[in-house]
C-alpha positions as CSV (number, residue, x, y, z in Angstrom):
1,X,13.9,136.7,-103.9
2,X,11.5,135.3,-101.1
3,X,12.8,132.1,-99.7
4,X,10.1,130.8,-97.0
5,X,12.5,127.7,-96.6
6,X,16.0,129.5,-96.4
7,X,16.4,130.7,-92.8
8,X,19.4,130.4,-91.2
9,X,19.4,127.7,-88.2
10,X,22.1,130.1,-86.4
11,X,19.8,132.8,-86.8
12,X,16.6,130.9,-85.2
13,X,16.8,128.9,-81.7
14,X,13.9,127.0,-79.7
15,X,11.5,129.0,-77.4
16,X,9.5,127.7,-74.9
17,X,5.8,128.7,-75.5
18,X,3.0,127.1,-72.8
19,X,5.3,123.9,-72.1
20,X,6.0,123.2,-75.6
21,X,9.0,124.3,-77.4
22,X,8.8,126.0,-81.2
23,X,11.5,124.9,-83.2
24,X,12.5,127.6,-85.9
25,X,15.2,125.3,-87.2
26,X,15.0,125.6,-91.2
27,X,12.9,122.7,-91.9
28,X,10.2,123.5,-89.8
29,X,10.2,127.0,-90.0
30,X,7.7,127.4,-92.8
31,X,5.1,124.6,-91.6
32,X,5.2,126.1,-88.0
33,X,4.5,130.0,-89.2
34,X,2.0,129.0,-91.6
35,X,-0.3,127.6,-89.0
36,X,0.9,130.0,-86.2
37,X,-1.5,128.8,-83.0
38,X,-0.6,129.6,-79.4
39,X,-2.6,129.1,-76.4
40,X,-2.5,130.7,-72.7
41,X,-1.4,129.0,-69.8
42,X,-4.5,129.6,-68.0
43,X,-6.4,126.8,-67.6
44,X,-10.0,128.6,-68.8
45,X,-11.9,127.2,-71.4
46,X,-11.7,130.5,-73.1
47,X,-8.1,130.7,-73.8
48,X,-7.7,132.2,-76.7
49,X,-5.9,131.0,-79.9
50,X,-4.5,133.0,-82.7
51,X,-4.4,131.9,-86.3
52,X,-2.0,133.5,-88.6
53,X,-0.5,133.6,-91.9
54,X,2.0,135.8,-93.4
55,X,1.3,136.6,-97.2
56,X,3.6,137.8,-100.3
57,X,2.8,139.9,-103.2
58,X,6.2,139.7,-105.5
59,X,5.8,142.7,-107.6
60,X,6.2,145.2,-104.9
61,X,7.9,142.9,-102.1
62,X,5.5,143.5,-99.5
63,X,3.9,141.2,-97.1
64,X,0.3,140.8,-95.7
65,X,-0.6,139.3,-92.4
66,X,-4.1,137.8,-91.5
67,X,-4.5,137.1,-88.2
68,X,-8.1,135.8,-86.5
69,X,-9.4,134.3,-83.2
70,X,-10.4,130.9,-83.9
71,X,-11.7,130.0,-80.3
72,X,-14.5,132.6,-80.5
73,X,-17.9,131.8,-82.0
74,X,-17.6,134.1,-85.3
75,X,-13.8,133.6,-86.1
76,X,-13.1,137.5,-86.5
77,X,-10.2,138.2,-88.6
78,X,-8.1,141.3,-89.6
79,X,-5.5,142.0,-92.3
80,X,-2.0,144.2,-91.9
81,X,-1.3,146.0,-94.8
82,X,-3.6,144.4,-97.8
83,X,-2.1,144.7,-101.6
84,X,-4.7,145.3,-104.2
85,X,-3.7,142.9,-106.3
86,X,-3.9,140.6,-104.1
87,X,-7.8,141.2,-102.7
88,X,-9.3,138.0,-104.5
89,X,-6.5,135.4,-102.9
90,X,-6.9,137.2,-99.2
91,X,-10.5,136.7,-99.7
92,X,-10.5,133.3,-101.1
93,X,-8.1,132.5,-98.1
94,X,-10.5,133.9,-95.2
95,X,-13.2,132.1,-96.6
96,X,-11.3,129.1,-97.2
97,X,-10.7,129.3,-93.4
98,X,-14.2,129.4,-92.3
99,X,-12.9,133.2,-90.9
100,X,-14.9,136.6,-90.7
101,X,-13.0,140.0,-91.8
102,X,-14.1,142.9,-90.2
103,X,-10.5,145.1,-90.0
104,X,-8.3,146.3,-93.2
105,X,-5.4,147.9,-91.3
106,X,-2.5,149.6,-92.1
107,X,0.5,150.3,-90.7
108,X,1.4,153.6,-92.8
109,X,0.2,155.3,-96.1
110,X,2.7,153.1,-98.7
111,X,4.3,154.6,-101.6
112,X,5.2,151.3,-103.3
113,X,1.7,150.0,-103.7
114,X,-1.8,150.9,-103.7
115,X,-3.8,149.0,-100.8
116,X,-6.4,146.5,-100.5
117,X,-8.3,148.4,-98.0
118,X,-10.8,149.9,-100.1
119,X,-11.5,147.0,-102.7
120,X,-11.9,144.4,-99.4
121,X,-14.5,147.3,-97.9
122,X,-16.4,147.0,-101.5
123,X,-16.4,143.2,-101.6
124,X,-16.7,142.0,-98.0
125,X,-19.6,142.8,-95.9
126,X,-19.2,145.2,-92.8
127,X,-15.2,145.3,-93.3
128,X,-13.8,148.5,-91.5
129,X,-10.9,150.5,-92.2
130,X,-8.2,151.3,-90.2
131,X,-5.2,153.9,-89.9
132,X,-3.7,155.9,-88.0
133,X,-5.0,159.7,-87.4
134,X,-1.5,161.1,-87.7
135,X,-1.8,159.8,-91.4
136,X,-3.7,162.5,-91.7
137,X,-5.4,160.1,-94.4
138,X,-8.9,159.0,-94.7
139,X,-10.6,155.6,-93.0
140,X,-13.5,154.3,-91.3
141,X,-12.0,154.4,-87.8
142,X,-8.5,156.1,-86.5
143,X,-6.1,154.9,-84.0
144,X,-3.1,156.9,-81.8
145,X,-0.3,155.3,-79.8
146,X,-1.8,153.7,-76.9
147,X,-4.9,152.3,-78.8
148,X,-5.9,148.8,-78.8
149,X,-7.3,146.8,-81.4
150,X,-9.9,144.0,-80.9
151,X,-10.5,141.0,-82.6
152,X,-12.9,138.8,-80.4
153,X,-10.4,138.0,-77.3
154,X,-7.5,138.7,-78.8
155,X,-6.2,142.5,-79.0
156,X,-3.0,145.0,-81.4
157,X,-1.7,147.3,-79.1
158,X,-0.9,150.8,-81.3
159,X,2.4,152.2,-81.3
160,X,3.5,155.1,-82.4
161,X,6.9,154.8,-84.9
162,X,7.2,158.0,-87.3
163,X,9.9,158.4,-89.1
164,X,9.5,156.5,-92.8
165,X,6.7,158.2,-93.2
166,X,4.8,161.1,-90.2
167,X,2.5,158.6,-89.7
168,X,3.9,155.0,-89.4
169,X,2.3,152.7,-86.3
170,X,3.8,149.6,-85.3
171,X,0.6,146.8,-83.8
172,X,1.9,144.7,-81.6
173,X,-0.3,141.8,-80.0
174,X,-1.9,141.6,-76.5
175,X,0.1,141.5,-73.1
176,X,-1.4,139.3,-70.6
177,X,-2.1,135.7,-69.6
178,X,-5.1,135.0,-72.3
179,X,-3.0,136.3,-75.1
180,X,-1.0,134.6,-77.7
181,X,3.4,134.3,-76.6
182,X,6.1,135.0,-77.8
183,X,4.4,138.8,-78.6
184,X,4.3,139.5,-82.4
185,X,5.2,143.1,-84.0
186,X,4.2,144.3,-87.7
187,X,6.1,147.0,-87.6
188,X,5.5,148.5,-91.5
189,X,8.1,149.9,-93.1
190,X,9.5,151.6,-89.8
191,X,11.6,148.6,-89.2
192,X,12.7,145.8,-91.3
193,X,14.9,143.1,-91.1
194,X,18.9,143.6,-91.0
195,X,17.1,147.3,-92.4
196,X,14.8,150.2,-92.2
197,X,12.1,152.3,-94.5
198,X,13.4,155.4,-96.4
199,X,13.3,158.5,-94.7
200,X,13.2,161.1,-97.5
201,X,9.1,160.7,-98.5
202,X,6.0,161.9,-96.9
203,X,7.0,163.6,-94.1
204,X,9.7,161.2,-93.2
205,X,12.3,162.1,-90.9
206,X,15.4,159.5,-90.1
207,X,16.1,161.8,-86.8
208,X,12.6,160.7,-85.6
209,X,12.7,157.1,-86.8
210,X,15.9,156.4,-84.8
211,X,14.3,157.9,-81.9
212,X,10.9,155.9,-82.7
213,X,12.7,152.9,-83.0
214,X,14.9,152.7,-80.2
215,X,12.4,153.9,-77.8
216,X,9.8,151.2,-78.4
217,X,12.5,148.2,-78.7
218,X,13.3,149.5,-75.6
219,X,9.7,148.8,-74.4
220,X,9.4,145.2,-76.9
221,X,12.3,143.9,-74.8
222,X,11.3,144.5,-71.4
223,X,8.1,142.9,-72.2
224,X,9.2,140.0,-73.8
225,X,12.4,139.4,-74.8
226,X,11.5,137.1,-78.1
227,X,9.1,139.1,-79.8
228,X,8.6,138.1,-83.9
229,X,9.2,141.2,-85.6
230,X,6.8,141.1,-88.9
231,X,8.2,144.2,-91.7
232,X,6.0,145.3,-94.5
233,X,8.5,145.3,-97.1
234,X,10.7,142.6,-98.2
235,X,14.4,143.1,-97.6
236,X,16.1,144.2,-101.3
237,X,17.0,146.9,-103.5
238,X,14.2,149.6,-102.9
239,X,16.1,150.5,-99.6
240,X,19.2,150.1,-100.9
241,X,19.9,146.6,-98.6
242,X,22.3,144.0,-99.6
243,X,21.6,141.4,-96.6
244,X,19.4,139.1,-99.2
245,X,20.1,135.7,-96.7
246,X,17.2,137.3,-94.2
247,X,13.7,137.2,-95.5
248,X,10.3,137.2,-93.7
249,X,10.9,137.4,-89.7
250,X,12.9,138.3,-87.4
251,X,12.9,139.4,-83.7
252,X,13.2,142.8,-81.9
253,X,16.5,141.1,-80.1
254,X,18.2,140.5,-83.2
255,X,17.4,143.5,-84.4
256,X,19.1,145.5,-81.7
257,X,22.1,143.6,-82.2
258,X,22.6,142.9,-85.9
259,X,20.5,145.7,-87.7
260,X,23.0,147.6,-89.7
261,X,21.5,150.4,-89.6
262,X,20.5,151.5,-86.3
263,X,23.0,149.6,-84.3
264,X,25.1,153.0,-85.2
265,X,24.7,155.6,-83.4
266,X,22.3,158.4,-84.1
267,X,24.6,160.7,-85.8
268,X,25.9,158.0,-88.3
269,X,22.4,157.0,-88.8
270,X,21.1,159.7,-89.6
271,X,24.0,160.2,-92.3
272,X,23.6,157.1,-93.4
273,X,20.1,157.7,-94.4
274,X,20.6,161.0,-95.9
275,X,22.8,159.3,-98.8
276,X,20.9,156.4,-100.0
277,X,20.3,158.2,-103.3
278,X,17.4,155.8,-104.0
279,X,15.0,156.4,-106.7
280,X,11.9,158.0,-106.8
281,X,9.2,155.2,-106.0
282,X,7.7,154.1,-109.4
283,X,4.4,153.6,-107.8
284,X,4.3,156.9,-105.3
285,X,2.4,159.1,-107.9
286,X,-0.3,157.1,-108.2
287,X,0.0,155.0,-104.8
288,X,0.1,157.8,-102.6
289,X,-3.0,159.6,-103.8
290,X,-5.1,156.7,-103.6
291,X,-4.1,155.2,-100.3
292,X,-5.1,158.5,-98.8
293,X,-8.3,157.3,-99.3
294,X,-7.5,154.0,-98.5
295,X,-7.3,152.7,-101.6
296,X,-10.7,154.0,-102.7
297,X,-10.5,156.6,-105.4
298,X,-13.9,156.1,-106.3
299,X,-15.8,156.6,-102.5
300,X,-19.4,155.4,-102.6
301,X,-20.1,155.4,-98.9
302,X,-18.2,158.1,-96.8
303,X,-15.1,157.8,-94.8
304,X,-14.0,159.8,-91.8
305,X,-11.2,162.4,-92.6
């Protein structure tokens, strides 16, 4: 059950962020991540800010994330991992916002749902699709580890993390002194919190998401040592995960310390993963054709692919 006001105080400390100090204690949590805003240091009148919201759909437990950069002239706006049952409320809220979409993204081709991708290119304007190549799926544009993403000043960094699924990407945002701190990473289903994504579907491989994991954590820490980790899935029984008291953030930190999962070794890792015995995904029959179009089983313009 999602419980935006049930974070743990122990879990969450203060951060300093541009002299002021965000306090994820468990009564400001939600107010505070609902109206995400940072600013640079640098004194420039174009420092950027980032608006962001983190969004629920309850019948398959996933999240949605909108972020935009408000200090530019046209607000441009993205959405991580859009639900299609969910389409008319993401619109409603980016127009609600004054906000211009122009990037569906996602972060993998998901099993447990069909995306939004497609019904957002057919109702908004000029919206582009975005995936990665390794998907082997279709879109309007394709992205590889190393890619970056742009949203008026603000920028996702690509990262390559196979393993749920052969072509999972984690987006990270920008480095640098006009970009928003602490870093943010929507890591999919790749990595979730006090958790990870099923390694038995599409290519998956839990050999390969050990590695992917550990390697770019590796990289998240050096970087910045409190980066907000942002899953795709909720934490509960699809994957088998009993640790119901975390719920809609973490931090790559944590993580590395407290993750169940792959704080083992690789060996017990990898056997761990290899007796789950979870179901077959209700949705993958239908979910998995479709999102290899990006949700649009019916294409009336063309999509790369």
């Amino acid at each position: 059950m999602l419980r935006l006001n049930h974070l743990c105080s122990s879990i969450f400390s203060a951060y300093k962020i541009s002299n002021k100090t965000l306090d994820f204690s468990t009564k400001k949590f939600r107010s505070q991540m609902e109206n995400y805003t940072t600013c640079s240091e640098s004194s420039s009148s174009s420092s950027s800010k980032l608006l962001f919201r983190q969004l629920f759909e309850k019948e398959s437990s996933t999240y949605t994330y909108l972020l935009a950069d408000l200090t530019h002239p046209d607000k441009p706006a993205l959405l991580v991992d859009p639900v299609d049952k969910t389409v008319e409320r993401d619109i409603s809220l980016v127009g609600e916002l004054g906000l211009k979409l122009i990037y569906a993204i996602n972060t993998h081709v998901h099993a447990d749902h069909v995306t939004g991708t497609g019904l957002l290119k057919n109702k908004v304007d000029g919206v582009k699709s975005i995936i990665s190549k390794s998907s082997n799926s279709k879109a309007d544009l394709f992205v590889d580890h190393g890619d970056k993403i742009q949203i008026g000043n603000l920028f996702l960094e690509v990262r390559a993390t196979p393993g749920h699924t052969l072509g999972c990407v984690t987006y990270v945002t920008g480095d640098g002194p006009d970009q928003p701190q602490p870093r943010m990473a929507f890591t999919g289903d790749a990595l979730l919190i006090r958790g990870c994504g099923r390694t038995d579907l599409q290519g998956g491989s839990s050999s390969q998401l050990y590695k992917s994991v550990h390697s770019q954590a590796r990289t998240w820490k050096s970087e910045e040592a409190f980066s907000f980790l942002f899953s795709s899935s909720l934490l509960n029984e699809k994957y088998a995960c009993c640790f119901d008291i975390y719920d809609s953030v973490s931090t790559v930190g944590e993580e590395m310390l407290y993750n169940p999962r792959l704080t083992k070794d690789e060996e017990t890792f990898e056997n761990i993963m290899q007796n789950l015995k979870l179901s077959y995904p209700k949705m993958m029959d239908v979910a998995v054709p479709a999102n290899m179009v990006c949700g649009l089983q019916d294409v009336t313009k063309p999509l790369s692919g």
